[in-house]
C-alpha positions in Angstrom: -6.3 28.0 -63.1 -8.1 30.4 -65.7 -7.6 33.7 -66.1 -10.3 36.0 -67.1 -9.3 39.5 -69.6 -11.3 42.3 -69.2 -11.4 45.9 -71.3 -13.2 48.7 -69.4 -12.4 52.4 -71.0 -11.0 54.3 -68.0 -9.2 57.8 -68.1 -5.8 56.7 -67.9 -5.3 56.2 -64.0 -3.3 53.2 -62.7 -4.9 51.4 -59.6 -4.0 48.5 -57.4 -6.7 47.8 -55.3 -6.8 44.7 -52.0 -10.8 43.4 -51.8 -12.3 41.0 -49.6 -14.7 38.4 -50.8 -16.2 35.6 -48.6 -14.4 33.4 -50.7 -11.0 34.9 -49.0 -8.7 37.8 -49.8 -8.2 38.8 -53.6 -5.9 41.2 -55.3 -6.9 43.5 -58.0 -4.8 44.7 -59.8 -5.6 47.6 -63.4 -3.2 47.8 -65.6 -2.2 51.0 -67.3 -2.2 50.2 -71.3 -3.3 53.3 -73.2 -5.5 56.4 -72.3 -8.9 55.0 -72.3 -8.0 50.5 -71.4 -7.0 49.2 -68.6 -7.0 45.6 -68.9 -7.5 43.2 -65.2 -5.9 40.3 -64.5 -7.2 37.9 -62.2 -8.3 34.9 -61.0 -11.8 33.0 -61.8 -13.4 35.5 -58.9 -12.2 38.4 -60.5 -15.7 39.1 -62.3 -17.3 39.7 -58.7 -13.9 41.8 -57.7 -14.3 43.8 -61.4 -17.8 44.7 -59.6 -16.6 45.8 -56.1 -13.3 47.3 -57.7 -15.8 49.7 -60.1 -17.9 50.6 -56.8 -14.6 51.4 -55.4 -13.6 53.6 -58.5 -16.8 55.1 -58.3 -15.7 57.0 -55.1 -12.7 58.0 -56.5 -12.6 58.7 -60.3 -14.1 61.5 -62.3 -17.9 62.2 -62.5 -17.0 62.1 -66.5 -15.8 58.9 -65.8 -18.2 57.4 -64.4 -20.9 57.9 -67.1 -18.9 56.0 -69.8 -18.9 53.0 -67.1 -22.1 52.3 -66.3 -23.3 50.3 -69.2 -20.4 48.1 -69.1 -21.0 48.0 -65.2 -24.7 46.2 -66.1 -23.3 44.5 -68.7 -20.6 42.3 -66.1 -23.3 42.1 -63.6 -25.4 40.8 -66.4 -22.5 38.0 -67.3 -21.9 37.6 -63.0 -25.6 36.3 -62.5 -25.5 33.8 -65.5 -22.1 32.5 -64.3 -23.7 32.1 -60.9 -26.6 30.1 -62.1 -24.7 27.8 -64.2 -22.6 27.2 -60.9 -25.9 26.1 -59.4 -27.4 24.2 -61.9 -23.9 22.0 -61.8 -23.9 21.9 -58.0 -27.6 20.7 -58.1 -27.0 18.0 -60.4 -25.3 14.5 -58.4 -22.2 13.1 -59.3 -23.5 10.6 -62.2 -24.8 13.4 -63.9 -22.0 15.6 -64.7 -20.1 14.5 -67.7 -16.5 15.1 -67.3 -13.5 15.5 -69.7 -10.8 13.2 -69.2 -9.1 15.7 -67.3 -11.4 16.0 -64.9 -13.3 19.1 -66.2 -17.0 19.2 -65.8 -18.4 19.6 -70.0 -22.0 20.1 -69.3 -23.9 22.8 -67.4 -21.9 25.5 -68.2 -18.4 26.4 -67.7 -16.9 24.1 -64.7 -14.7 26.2 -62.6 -11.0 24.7 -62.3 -11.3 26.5 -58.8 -13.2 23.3 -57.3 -11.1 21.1 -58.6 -7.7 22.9 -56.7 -9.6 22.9 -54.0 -10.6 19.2 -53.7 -6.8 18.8 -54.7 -6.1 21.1 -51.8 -8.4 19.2 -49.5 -6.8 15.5 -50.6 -3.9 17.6 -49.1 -5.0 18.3 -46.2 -6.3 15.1 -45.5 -2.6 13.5 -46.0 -1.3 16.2 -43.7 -4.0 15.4 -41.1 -3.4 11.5 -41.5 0.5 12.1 -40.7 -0.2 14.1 -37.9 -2.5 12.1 -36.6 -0.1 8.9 -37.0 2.4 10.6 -35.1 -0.2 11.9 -32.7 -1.4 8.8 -31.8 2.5 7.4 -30.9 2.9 10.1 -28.7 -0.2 8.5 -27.1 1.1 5.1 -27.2 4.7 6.4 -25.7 2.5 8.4 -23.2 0.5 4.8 -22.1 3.1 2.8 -21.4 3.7 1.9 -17.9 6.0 2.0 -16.0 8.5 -1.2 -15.9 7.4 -3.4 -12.6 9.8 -2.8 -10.0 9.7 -6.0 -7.6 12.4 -5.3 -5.0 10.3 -2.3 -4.3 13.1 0.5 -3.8 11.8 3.0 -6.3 8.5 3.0 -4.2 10.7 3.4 -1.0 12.3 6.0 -2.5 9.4 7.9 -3.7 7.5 7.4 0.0 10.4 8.5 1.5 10.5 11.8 -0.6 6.9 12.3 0.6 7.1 11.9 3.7 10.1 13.6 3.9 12.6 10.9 5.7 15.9 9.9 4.9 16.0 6.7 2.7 17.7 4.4 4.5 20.3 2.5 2.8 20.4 -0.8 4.9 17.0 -1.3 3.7 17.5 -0.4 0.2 20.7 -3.3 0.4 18.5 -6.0 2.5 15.1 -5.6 0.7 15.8 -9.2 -1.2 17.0 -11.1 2.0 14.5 -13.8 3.8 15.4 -11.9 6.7 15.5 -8.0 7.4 17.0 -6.8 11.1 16.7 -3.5 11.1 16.8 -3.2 15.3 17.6 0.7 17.1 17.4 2.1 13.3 15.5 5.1 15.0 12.6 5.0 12.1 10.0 6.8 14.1 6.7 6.8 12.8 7.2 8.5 9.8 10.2 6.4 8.3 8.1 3.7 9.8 5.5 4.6 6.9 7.5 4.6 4.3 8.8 1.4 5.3 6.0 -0.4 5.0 5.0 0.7 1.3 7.8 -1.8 -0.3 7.1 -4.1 2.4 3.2 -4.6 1.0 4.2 -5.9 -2.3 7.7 -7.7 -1.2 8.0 -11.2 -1.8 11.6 -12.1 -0.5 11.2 -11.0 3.3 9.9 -13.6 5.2 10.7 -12.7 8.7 10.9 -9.3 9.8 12.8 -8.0 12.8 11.9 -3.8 13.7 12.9 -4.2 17.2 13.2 -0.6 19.3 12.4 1.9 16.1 10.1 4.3 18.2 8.0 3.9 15.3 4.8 4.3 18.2 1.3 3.7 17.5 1.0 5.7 13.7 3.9 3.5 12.3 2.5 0.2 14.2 -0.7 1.1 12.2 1.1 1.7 9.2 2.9 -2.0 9.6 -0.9 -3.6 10.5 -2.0 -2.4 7.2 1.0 -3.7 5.4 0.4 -6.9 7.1 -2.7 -6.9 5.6 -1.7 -7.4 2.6 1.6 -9.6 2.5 0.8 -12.7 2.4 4.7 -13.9 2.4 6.0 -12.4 6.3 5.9 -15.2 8.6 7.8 -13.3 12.0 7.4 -10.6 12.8 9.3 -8.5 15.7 7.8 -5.0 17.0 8.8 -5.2 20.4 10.5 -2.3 22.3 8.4 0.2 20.0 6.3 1.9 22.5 3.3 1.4 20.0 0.3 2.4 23.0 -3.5 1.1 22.9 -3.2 2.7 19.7 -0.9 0.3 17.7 -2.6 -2.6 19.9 -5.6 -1.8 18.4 -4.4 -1.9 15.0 -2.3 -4.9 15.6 -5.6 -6.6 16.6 -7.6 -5.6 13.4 -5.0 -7.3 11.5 -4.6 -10.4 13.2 -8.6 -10.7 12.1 -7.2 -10.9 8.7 -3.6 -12.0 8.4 -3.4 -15.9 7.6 0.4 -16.3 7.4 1.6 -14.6 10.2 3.0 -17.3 12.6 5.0 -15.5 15.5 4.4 -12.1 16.3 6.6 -10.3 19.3 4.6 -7.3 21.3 7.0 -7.2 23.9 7.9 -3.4 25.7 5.2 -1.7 24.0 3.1 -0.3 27.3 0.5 -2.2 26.1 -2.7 -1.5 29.0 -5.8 -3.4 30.2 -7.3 -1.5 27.0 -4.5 -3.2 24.9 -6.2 -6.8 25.8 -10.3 -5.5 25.0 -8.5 -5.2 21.7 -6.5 -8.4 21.6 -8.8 -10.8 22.6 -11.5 -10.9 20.3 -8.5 -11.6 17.8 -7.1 -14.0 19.5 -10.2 -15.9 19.5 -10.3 -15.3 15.7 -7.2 -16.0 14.4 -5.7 -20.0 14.2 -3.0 -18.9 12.5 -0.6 -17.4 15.0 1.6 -19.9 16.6 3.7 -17.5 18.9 2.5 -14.4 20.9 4.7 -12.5 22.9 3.1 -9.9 25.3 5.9 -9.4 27.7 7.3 -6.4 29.6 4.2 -4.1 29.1 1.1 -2.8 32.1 -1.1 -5.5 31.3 -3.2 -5.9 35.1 -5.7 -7.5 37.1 -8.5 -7.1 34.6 -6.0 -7.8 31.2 -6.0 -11.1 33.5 -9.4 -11.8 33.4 -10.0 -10.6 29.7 -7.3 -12.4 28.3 -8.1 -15.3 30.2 -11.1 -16.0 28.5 -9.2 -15.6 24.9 -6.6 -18.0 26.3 -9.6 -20.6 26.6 -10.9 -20.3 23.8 -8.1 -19.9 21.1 -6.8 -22.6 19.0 -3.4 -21.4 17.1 -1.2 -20.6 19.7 1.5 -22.8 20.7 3.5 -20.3 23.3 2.6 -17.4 25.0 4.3 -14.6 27.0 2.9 -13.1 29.7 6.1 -12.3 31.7 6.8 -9.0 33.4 3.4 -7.5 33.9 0.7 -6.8 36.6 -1.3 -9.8 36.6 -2.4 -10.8 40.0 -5.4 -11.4 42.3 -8.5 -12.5 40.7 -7.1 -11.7 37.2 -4.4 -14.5 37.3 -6.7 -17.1 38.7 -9.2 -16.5 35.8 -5.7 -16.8 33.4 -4.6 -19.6 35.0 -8.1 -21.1 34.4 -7.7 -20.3 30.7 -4.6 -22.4 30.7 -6.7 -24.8 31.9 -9.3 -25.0 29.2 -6.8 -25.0 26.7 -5.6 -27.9 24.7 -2.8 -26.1 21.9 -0.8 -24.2 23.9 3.0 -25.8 24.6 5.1 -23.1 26.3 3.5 -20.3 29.0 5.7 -17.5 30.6 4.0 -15.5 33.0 7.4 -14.8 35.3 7.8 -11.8 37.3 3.8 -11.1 37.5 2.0 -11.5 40.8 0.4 -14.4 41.1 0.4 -15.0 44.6 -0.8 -17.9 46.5 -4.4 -17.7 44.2 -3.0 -17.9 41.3 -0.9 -20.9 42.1 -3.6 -22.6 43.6 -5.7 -21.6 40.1 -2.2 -23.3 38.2 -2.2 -26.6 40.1 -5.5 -27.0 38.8 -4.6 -26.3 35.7 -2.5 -28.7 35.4 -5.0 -31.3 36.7 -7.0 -30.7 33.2 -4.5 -29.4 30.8 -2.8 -32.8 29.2 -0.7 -30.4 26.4 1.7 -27.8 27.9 5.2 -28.9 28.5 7.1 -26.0 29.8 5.1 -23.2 32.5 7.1 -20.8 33.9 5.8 -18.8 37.1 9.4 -17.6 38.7 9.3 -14.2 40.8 5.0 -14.6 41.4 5.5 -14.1 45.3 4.5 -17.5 45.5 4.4 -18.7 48.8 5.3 -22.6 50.4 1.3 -23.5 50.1 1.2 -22.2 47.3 3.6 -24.4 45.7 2.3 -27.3 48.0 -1.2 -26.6 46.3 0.3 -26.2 42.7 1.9 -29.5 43.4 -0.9 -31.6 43.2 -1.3 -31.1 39.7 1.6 -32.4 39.1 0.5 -35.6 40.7 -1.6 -36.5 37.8 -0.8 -34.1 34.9 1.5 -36.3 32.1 3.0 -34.0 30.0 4.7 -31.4 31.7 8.0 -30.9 30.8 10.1 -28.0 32.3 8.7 -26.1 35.5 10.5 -23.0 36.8 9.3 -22.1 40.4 12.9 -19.8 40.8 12.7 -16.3 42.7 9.6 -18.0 44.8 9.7 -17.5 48.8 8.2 -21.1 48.3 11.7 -22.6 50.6 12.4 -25.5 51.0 9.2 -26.9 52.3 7.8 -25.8 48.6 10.6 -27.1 46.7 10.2 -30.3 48.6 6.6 -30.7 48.2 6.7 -30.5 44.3 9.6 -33.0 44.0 7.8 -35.3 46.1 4.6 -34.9 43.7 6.6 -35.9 41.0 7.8 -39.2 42.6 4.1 -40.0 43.0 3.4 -40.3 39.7 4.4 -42.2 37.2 3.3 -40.7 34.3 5.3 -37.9 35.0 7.2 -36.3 31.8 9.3 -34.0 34.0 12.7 -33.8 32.8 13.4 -30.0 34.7 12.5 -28.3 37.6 14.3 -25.1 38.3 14.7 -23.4 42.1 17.3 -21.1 41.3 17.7 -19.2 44.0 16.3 -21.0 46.7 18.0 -23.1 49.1 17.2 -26.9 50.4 18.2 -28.8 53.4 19.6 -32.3 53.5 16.2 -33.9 53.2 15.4 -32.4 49.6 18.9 -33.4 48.7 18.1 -37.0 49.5 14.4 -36.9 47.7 16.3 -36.2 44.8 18.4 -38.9 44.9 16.0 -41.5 45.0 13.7 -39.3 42.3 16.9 -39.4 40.5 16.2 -43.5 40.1 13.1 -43.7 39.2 13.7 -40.1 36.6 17.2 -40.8 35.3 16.5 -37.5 32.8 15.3 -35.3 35.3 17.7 -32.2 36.8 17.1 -29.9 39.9 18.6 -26.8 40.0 18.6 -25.2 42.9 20.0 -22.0 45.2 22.4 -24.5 47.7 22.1 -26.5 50.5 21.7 -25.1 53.9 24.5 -26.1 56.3 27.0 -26.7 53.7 29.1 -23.7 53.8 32.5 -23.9 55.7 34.9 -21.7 57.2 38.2 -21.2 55.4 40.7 -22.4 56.8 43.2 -20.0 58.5 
């Protein structure tokens, strides 16, 4: 820094004066020295404050005053204007052109103001303050960046979907979520604990069959475990039944059967599944190879779920057993699902007990049998099957060869009916029955004797039956 003396002759009158320049805020300050001096003392701008600081004391001194200043006022502005044009010249002139001292100040051009080169000092300051903020501004970004540590088990996302939907975590899951196998049956989810459920579940990898038996979890939370299903590619079983999931869930069950390529058994059962229910269904059916075992039991599947599903049945190619049991399918619809059974060659195990297939239906089954060379067990108890019924359904039996287990129990077929199957499996050879099952309904003498000689020729086979008539005998007194 340089300091700059200056002598004005004031009347003695000691001022301290704050101006503003556009370079920034300087203070003046005139010292009292004898009656007519006062000496200033600033920095290298003081030359332009001297001027503002006279037009100041202008205002405020003495008229007489002010005469003896004005030739030395001209005479600084004089000395200002050179000083500023030297300043230019040197700022005109590049870099190469200015010949320096050793210490850095600028020789040529005039007198080099020390001022610049504080301020580039100040600058290279700055700089080195801006570079260590910005180092630590940029790890705050890189702390800020870093994600999250994986979780696989998936409970911090359980968690978190729990708080959001507002549901009570539940801890069995949390304990279980690394098993191959999670039971979680009469857990009372509902729909929304149901939800939350099934965020984990998309990204799990240990679960591999899936039990949510009777969770009331209706149609949202069976959507919500369709679209989970979606995306696992590890669950192999799954068990919904008993979840009241509607047309709703059906429908969301079918789109992901569409989709799903791993899922291998899939239980439906007590779900009040409709003839609507089966629209959806089928077309899946159709679609998907994949799924080995369906059950559809114990819902209001009727006449025309019969004949849609029917068609399905013919056409699919992954199932290996199906469950029908405990629905409406009768009349015309269980003759077109009995000619299903017919056309198909994959499936190995068909329930359709306690439905009402009648005397049309069982005629439909018997030729079912005729065509069908791949199912092995067909149960049809509690149909209201009548004796020529069964006599009609026998004569499949006459030629079909792999038919294993055949339930005909809860059937007003008698004993005529019960007779005339057993008597079409003596008649053929080829027969692979090794269990027919009349439970409930009783035979004479003659059926008892048929056995026995079926019993030779079918050492493996077994009748089980509701008595023999005429065997029962009074206690004795």
């Amino acid at each position: 820094m340089q300091c700059c003396d200056f002598t004005h002759s004031f009347n003695s009158l000691p001022i301290a004066l704050d101006l503003k320049t556009n370079k920034g805020e300087i203070r003046v300050y005139f010292l009292h020295q004898d009656k007519n001096n006062i000496t200033l003392l600033s920095w290298i701008h003081g030359i332009e404050a001297m001027v503002h600081g006279k037009k100041l004391a202008k205002e405020t001194l003495l008229p007489s005053v002010l005469e003896d200043d004005d030739a030395e006022t001209e005479n600084e502005k004089l000395q200002l204007g050179e000083q500023r044009a030297n300043l230019t010249e040197v700022d005109m002139r590049g870099l190469k052109d200015q010949r320096r001292s050793p210490d850095g100040n600028v020789l040529d051009g005039g007198e080099k103001e020390v001022e610049e080169e504080e301020e580039t000092e100040e600058e290279e300051l700055g700089r080195e303050e801006c570079v260590i903020s910005d180092e630590d501004y940029d790890t705050d970004l890189e702390l800020g960046d870093k994600e999250e540590a994986y979780d696989p088990t998936g409970q911090t996302s359980y968690v978190e979907a729990c708080e959001m939907l507002q549901v009570v975590p539940a801890s069995y899951f949390l304990q279980h979520m690394q098993n191959s196998e999670l039971s979680m049956m009469h857990r009372g989810l509902g729909p929304q604990g149901t939800k939350a459920l099934a965020v984990p579940l998309v990204t799990n990898t240990s679960i591999l069959r899936l039990n949510l038996r009777d969770n009331w979890m209706e149609g949202m939370g069976g959507a919500a475990i369709a679209e989970m299903l979606k995306e696992n590619c590890y669950i192999t079983e799954v068990d919904l039944s008993d979840n009241r999931l509607g047309d709703y869930g059906a429908k969301a069950i079918a789109g992901m059967l569409k989709e799903n390529s791993t899922l291998v058994s899939l239980n439906l059962s007590g779900n009040h599944f409709t003839d609507q229910a089966a629209e959806h269904l089928s077309p899946a059916l159709i679609t998907n190879t994949k799924l080995r075992c369906l059950d559809l039991s114990y819902n209001a599947l009727g006449e025309r779920a019969g004949r849609i599903l029917g068609e399905s049945v013919s056409e699919n190619t992954g199932l290996r057993s199906l469950s029908l049991a405990w629905n409406c399918i009768r009349g015309r619809g269980a003759a077109m699902l009995a000619n299903g059974l017919g056309g198909n060659i994959f499936l190995r195990s068909v329930d359709l007990s306690y439905n009402g297939f009648g005397k049309d239906g069982a005629i439909a089954l018997g030729q079912a049998l005729k065509e069908n060379n791949t199912l092995e067990e067909l149960n049809v108890s509690n149909n209201r099957i009548p004796p020529d019924g069964a006599i009609r359904l026998a004569t499949g039996l006459k030629v079909n060869k792999t038919i294993k287990s055949l339930n005909m129990g809860r059937n007003p077929i008698q004993n005529a009916g019960c007779y005339g199957i057993l008597k079409s499996v003596q008649e053929n050879p080829d027969s692979a029955m090794e269990e027919l099952n009349f439970s409930d309904i009783t035979v004479n003498q003659d059926f008892e004797d048929l056995y026995s000689t079926v019993k030779e020729i079918f050492p493996a086979l077994t009748v089980n039956h509701g008595g023999r008539i005429g065997t029962f005998r009074k206690a004795k007194a």
